[in-house]
C-alpha positions as a Markdown table, in Angstrom:
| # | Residue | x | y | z |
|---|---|---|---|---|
| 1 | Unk | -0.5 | 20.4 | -12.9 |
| 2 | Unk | -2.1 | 17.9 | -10.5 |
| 3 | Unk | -3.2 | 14.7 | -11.7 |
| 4 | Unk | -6.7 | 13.9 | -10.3 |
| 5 | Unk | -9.2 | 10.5 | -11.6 |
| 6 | Unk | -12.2 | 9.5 | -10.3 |
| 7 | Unk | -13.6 | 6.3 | -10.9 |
| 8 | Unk | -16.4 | 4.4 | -9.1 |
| 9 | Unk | -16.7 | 5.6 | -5.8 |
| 10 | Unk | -12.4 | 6.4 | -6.1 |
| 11 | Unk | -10.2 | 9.3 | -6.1 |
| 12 | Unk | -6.8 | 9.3 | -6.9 |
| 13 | Unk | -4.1 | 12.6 | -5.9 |
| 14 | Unk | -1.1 | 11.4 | -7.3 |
| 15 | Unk | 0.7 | 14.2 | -6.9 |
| 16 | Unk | -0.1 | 14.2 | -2.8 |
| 17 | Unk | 0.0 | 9.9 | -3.6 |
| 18 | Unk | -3.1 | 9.3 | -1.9 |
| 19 | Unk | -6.5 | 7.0 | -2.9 |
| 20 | Unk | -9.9 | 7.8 | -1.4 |
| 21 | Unk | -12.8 | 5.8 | -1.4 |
| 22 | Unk | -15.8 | 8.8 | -1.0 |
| 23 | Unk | -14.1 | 10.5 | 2.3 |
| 24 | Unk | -12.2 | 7.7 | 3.9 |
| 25 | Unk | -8.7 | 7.5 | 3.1 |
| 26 | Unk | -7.7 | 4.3 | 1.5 |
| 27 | Unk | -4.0 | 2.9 | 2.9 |
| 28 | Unk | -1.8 | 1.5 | 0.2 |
| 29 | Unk | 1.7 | 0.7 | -0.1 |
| 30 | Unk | 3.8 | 3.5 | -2.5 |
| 31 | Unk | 4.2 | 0.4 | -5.2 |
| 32 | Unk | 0.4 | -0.5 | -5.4 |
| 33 | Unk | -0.2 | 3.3 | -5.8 |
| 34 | Unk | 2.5 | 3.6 | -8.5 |
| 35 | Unk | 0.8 | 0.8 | -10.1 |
| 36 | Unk | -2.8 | 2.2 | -9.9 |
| 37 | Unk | -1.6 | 5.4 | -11.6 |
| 38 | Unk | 0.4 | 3.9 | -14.1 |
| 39 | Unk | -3.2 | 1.6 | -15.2 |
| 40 | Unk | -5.0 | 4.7 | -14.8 |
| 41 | Unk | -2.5 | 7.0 | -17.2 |
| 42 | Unk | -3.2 | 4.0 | -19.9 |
| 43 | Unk | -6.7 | 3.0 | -19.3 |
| 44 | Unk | -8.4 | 1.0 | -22.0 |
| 45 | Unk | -5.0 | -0.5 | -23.3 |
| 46 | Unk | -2.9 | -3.2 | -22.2 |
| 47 | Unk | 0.0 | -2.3 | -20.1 |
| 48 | Unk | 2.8 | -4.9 | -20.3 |
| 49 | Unk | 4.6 | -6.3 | -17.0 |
| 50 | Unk | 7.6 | -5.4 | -18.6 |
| 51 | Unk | 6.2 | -1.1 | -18.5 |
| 52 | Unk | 4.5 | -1.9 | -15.5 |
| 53 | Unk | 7.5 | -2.9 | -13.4 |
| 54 | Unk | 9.5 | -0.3 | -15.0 |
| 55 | Unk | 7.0 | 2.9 | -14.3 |
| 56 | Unk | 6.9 | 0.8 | -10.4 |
| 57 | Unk | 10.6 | 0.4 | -9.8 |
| 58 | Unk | 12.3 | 2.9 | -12.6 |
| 59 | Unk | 15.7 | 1.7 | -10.7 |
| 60 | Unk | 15.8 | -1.6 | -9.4 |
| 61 | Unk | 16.1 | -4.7 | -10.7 |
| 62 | Unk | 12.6 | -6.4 | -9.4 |
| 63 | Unk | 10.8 | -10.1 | -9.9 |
| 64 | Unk | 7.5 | -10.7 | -11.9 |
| 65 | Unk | 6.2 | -11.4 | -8.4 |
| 66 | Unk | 6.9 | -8.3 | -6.9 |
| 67 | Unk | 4.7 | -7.1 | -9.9 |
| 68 | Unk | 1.7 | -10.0 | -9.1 |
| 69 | Unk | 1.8 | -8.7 | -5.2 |
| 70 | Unk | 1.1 | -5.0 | -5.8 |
| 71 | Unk | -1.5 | -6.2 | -8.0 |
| 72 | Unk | -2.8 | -8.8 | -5.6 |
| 73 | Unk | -2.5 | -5.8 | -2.6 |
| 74 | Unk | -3.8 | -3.2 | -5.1 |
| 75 | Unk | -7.2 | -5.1 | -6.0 |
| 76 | Unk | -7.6 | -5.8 | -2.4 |
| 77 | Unk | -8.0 | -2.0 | -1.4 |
| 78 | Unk | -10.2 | -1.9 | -3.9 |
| 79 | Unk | -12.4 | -4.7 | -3.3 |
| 80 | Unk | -11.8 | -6.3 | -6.1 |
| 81 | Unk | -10.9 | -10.3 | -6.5 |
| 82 | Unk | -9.4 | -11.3 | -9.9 |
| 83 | Unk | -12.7 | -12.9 | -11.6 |
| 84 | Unk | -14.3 | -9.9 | -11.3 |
| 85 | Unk | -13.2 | -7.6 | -13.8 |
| 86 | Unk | -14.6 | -3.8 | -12.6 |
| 87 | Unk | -11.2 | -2.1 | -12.5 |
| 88 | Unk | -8.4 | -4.5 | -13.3 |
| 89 | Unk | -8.0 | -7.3 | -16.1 |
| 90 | Unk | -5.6 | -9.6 | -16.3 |
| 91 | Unk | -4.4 | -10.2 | -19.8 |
| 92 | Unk | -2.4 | -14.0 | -19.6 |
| 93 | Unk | 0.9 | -13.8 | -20.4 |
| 94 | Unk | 0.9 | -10.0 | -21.5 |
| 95 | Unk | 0.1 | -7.9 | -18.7 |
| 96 | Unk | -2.8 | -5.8 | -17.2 |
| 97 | Unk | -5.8 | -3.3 | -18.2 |
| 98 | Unk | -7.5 | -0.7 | -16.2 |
| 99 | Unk | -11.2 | -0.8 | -17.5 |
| 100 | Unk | -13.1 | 1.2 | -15.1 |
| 101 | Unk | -14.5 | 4.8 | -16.1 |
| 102 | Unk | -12.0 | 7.2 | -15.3 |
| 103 | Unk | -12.9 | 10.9 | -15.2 |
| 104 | Unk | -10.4 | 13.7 | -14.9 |
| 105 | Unk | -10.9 | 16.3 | -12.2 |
| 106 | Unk | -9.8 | 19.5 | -11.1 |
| 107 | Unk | -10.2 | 20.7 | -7.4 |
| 108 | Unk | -13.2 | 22.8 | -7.5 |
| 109 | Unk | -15.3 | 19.4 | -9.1 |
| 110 | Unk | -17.3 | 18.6 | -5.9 |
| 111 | Unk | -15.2 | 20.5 | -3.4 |
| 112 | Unk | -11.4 | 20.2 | -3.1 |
| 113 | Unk | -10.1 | 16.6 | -1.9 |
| 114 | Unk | -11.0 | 16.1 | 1.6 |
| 115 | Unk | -8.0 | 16.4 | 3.6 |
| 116 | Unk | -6.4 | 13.2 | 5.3 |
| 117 | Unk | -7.4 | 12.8 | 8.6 |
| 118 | Unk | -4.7 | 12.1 | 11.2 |
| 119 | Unk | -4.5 | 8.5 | 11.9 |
| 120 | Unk | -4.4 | 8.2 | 15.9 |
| 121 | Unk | -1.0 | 6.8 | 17.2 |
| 122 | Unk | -1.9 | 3.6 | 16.7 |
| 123 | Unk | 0.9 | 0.9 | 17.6 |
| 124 | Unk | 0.5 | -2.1 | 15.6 |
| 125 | Unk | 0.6 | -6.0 | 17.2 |
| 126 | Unk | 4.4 | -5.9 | 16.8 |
| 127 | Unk | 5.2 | -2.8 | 18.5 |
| 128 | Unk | 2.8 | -3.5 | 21.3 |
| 129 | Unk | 4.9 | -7.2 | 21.3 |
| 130 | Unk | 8.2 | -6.1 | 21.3 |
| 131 | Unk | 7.4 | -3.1 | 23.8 |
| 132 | Unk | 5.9 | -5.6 | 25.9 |
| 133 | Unk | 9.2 | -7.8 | 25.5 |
| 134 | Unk | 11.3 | -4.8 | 26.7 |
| 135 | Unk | 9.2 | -4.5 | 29.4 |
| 136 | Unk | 9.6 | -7.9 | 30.7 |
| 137 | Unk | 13.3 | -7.4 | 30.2 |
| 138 | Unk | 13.4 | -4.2 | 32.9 |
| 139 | Unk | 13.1 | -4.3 | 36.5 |
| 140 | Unk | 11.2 | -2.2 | 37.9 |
| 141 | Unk | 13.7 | 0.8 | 38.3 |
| 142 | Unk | 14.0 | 0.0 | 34.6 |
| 143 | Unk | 17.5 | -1.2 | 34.6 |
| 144 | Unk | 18.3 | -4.6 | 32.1 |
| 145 | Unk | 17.4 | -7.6 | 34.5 |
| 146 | Unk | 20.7 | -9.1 | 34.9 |
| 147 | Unk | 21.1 | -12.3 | 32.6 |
| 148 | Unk | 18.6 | -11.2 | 30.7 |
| 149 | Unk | 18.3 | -10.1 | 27.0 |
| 150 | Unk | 16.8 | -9.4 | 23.9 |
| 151 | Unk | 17.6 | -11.2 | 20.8 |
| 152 | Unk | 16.1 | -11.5 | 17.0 |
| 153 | Unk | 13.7 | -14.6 | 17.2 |
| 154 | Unk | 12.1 | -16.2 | 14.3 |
| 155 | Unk | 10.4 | -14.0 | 11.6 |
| 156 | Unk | 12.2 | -11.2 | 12.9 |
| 157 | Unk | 10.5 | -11.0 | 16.2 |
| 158 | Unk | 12.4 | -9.8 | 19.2 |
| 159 | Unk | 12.5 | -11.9 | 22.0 |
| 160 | Unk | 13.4 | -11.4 | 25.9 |
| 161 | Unk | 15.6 | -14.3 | 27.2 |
| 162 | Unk | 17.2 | -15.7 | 30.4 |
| 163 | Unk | 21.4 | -16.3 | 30.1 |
């Protein structure tokens, strides 16, 4: 059976793994979501790090931080900073609570989910930097520019360079 929540102006499909805020579809990384529905199965009570990071990564070995950053990128999407306290407290040294109202829901509450929208191919500032560094690499018959090359630069960046 599909698990649907609303709360505030959110919906949650975990079974399609997808968070709406009204229509728009909200983007969040597949361990923020995991997090979100593991607060949202145990609203009202405190969920430890310790269950947290095991419902998140059920087969990996992961950090406390790893925990902290799908938090941090979880209350984000929602719009939420940590002194405010509408969705997600922060019990010190323990773990975390979901406190908003959730309601379950069932398809035909308010129309089915709307569907997601396909996002335009949109390239991102890297691909448009490293397509623009392979680019400069090609002559115009878009052979390799003799003594030229492309190398990992620093954060992972590719770079074009002379030889």
């Amino acid at each position: 059976m599909k698990q649907l929540w609303e709360f505030d102006c959110y919906r949650v499909d975990s079974e399609r793994r997808l968070l709406f805020r009204g229509e728009e579809l909200v983007q969040l990384p597949a361990k923020a979501l995991d997090a979100l529905v593991a607060l949202i199965q145990h609203r009202g009570e405190v969920v430890t790090k310790d269950e947290l990071m095991k419902a998140v990564w059920p087969d990996a070995f992961v950090e406390e931080g790893n925990l902290s950053q799908s938090i941090h990128v979880l209350r984000r999407a929602l719009g939420e900073s940590v002194e405010e306290h509408r969705y997600i407290v922060t019990v010190p040294g323990r773990g975390y609570r979901f406190v908003a109202e959730v309601r379950e829901i069932s398809e035909t509450d308010n129309g089915p989910f709307p569907k997601p929208v396909p996002i335009p191919n949109k390239q991102t500032w890297v691909e448009k930097l490293l397509l623009g560094l392979r680019r400069s690499a090609l002559q115009p018959s878009g052979r390799l520019r003799r003594n030229t090359g492309l190398r990992q630069g620093a954060g992972g960046i590719s770079e074009s360079y002379q030889r």
